[in-house]
C-alpha positions as CSV (number, residue, x, y, z in Angstrom):
1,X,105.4,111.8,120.1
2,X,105.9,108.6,118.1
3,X,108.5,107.6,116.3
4,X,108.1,108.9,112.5
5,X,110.0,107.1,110.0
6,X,110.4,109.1,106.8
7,X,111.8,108.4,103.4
8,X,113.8,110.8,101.9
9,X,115.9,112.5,98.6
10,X,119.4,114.4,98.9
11,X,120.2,117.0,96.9
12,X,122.6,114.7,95.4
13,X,119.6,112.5,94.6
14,X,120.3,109.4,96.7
15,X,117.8,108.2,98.4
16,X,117.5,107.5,102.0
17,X,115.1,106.1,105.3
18,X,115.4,107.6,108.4
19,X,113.8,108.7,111.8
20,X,112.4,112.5,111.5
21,X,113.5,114.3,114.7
22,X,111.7,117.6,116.8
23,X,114.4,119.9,114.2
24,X,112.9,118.4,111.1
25,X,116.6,116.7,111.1
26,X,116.5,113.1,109.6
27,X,118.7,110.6,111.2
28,X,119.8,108.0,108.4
29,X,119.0,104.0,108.6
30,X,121.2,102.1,106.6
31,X,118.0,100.1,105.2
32,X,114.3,100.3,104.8
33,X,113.4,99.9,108.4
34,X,111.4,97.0,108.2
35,X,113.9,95.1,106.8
36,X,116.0,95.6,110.3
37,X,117.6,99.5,109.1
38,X,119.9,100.7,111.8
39,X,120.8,104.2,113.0
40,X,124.0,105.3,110.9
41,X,126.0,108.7,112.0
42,X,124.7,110.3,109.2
43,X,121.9,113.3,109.7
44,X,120.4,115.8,106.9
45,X,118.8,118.9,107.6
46,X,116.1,120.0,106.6
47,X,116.9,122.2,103.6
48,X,118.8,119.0,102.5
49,X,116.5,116.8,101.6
50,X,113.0,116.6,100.4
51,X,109.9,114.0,101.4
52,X,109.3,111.2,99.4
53,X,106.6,109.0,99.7
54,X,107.0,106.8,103.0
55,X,107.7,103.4,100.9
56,X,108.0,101.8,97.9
57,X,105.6,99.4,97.6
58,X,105.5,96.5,94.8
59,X,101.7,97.0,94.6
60,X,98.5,98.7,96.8
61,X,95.8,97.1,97.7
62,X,92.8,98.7,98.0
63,X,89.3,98.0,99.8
64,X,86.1,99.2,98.9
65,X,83.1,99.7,100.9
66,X,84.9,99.3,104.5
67,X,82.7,101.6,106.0
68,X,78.9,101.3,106.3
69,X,78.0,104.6,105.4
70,X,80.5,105.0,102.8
71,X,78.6,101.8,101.6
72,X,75.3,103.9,101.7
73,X,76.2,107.0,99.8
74,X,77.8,105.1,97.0
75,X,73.9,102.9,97.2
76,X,75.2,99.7,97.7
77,X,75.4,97.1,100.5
78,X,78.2,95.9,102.8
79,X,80.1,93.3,100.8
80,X,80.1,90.7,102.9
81,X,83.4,90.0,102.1
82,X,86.3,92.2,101.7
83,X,86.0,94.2,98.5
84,X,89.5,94.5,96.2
85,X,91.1,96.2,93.9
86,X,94.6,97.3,93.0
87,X,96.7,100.4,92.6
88,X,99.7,100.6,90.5
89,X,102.6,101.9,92.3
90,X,103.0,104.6,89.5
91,X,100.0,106.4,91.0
92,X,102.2,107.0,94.6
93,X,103.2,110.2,94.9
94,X,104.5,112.2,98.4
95,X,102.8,114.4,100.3
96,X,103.3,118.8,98.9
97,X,103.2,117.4,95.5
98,X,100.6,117.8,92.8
99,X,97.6,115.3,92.1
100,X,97.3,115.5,88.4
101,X,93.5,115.5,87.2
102,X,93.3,113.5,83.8
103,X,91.8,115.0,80.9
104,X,90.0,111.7,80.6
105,X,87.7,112.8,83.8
106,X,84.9,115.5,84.9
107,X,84.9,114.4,88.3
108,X,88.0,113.0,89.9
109,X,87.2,112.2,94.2
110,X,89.4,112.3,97.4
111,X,89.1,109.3,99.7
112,X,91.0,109.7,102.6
113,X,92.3,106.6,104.0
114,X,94.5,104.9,107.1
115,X,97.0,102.7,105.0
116,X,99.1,99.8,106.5
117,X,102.6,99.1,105.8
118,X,103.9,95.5,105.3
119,X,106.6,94.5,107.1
120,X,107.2,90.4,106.7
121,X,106.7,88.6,103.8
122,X,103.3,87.6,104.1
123,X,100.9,84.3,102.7
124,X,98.0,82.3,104.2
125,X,98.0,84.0,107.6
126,X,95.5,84.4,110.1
127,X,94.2,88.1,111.6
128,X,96.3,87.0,114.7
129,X,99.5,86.4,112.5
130,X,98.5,88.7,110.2
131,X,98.7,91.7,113.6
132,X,102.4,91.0,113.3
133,X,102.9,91.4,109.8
134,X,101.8,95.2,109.5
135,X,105.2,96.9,110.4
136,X,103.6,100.0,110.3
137,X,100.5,103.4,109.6
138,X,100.3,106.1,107.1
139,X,97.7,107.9,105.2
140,X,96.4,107.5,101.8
141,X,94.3,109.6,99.4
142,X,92.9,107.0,97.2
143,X,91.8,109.6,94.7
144,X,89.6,108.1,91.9
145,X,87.6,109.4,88.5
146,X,84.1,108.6,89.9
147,X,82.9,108.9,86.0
148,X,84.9,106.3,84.8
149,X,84.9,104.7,87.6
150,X,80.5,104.1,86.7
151,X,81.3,104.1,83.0
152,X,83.8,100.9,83.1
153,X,82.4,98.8,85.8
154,X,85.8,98.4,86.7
155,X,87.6,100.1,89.0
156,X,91.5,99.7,87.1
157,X,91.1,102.8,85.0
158,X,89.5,104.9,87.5
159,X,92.1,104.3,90.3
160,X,95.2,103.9,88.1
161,X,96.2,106.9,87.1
162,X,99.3,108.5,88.1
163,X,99.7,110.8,90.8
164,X,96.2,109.0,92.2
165,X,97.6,107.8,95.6
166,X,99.1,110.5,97.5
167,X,101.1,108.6,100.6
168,X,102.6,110.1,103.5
169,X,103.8,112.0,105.2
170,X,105.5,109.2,107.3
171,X,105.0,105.9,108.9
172,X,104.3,105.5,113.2
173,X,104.4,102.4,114.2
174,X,101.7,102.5,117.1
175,X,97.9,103.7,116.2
176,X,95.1,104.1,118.4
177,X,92.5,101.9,117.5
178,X,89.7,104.6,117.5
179,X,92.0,107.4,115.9
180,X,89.8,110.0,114.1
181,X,90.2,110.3,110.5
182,X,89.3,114.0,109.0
183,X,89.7,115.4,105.3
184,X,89.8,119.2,104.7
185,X,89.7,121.1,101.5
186,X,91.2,124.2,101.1
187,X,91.3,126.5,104.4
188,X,87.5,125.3,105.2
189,X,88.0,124.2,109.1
190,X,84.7,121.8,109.1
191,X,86.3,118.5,107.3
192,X,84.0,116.7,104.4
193,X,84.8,113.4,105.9
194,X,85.1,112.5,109.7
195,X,85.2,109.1,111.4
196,X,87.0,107.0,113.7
197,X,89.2,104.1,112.3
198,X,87.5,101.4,114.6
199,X,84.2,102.0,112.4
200,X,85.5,100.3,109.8
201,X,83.5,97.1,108.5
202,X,86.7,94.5,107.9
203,X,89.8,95.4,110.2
204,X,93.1,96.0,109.5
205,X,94.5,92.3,110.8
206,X,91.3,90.8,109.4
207,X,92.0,92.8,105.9
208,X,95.7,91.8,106.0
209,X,95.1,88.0,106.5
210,X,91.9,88.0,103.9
211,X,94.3,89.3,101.2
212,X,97.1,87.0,102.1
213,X,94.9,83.9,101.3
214,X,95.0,85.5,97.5
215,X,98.6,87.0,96.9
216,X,101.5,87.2,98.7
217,X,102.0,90.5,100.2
218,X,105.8,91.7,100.5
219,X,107.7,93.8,102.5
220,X,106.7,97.7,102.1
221,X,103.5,96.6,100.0
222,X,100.4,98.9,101.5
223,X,97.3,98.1,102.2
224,X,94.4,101.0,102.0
225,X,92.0,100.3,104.4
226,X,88.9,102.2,102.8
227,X,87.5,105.3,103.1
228,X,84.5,107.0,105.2
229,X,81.3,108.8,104.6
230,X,81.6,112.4,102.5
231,X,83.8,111.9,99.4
232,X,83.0,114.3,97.0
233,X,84.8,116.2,94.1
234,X,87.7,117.8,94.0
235,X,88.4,121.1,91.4
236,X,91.4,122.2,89.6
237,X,93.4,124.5,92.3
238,X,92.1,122.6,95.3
239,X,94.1,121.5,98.0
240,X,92.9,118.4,100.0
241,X,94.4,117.6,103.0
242,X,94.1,114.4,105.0
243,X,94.7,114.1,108.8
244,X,94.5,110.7,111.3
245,X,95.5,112.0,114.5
246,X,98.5,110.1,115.8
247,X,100.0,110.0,112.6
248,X,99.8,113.8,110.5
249,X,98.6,115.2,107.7
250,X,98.9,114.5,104.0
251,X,98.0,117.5,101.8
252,X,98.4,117.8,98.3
253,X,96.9,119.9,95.2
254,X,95.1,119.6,92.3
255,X,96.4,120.7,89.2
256,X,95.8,120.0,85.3
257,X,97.2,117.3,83.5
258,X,99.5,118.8,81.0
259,X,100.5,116.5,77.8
260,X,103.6,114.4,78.1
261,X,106.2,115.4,76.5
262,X,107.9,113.0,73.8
């Protein structure tokens, strides 16, 4: 099994990186472990701690349309160049928590998604260079208000909100190429979306060194790679789960947005 690097909060609310072992143990790295964290002689166990989101990054960047027949459904065209758009980091949340559906919305999507992790700091760079730059995999749910997301034209209100880009569980460091990507929802065992990772339209090292020639990507920034055929709508009291084999799963559930309170 590969290496799963996990980030993590104590009881006593510090926050930590570390390996995940077999026990569900996590071995403590002195530093996010793309910025060279080593091994310390601490470990918490399991009923210690509780998952956080893998990183966390200074911004998301997405991609549209990276899939041909994603491209269909949603009646458009292949862009024939890589298709952006941002997520604030407010919308990360880990995987077991709750996707909040916003009373703004009647419809609010799944997309599952292979993200990348950012490892070096990272400008102008070719696909080649820009291989060596993504320290790491995880998987995204780049959930969006499809309404809004027709209504505006824009895509900032319909992927912003928070609690919209479930992240997790962990980060490998190693991916098959042609790793499947599946989403589930609820205990149906035929997934609504299946593909394999190399199907996608722009690739990862071609994705990374596009978006370096626009802004500088930092260390622990993620990049979401865009999601396959069969998004559809997700209800109040769903649970979606995401899985790319090699990596995990990412599940989550949707619940109603409940006013802040002041």
């Amino acid at each position: 099994m590969a290496q799963r690097y996990i980030r993590i909060q104590s009881q006593e609310g510090r926050v930590y990186y570390g390996l995940l072992q077999l026990n569900q143990a996590v071995q403590v790295l002195d530093a996010p472990p793309w910025l060279q964290g080593q091994l310390t002689d601490l470990q918490l166990e399991s009923d210690n701690y509780h998952i956080l989101a893998p990183c966390a990054p200074s911004k998301i960047v997405a991609v549209g349309k990276n899939y041909a027949d994603h491209a269909a459904e949603m009646g458009t065209s292949v862009p024939q160049e890589p298709l952006l758009f941002l997520k604030p980091p407010t919308s990360v949340i880990p995987t077991a928590t709750n996707i909040l559906y916003p009373p703004q919305s009647q419809r609010i999507d799944y997309e599952g998604e292979l993200a990348l992790v950012i490892g070096d700091r990272t400008l102008e760079c070719t696909p080649e260079q820009a291989q060596m730059k993504i320290w790491g995999y995880t998987i995204a749910n780049d959930v969006t208000a499809r309404d809004l997301q027709r209504r505006d034209g824009q895509w900032t209100r319909a992927k912003g909100f928070d609690t919209f880009c479930p992240l997790g569980p962990w980060i490998v460091r190693e991916l098959n190429p042609a790793a499947q990507l599946q989403t589930f929802l609820n205990d149906n065992a035929e997934p609504v979306q299946s593909a394999y990772i190399d199907q996608m339209v722009f690739s990862p090292p071609v994705l990374v060194s596009y978006i370096s020639q626009i802004m500088t990507l930092m260390p622990g920034d993620v990049v979401l790679t865009g999601t396959p055929l069969g998004i559809g709508p997700l209800q109040i009291g769903d649970r979606v789960r995401i899985e790319i084999e090699g990596i995990g799963r990412l599940e989550n559930t949707i619940v109603k947005r409940q006013p802040a309170l002041r």
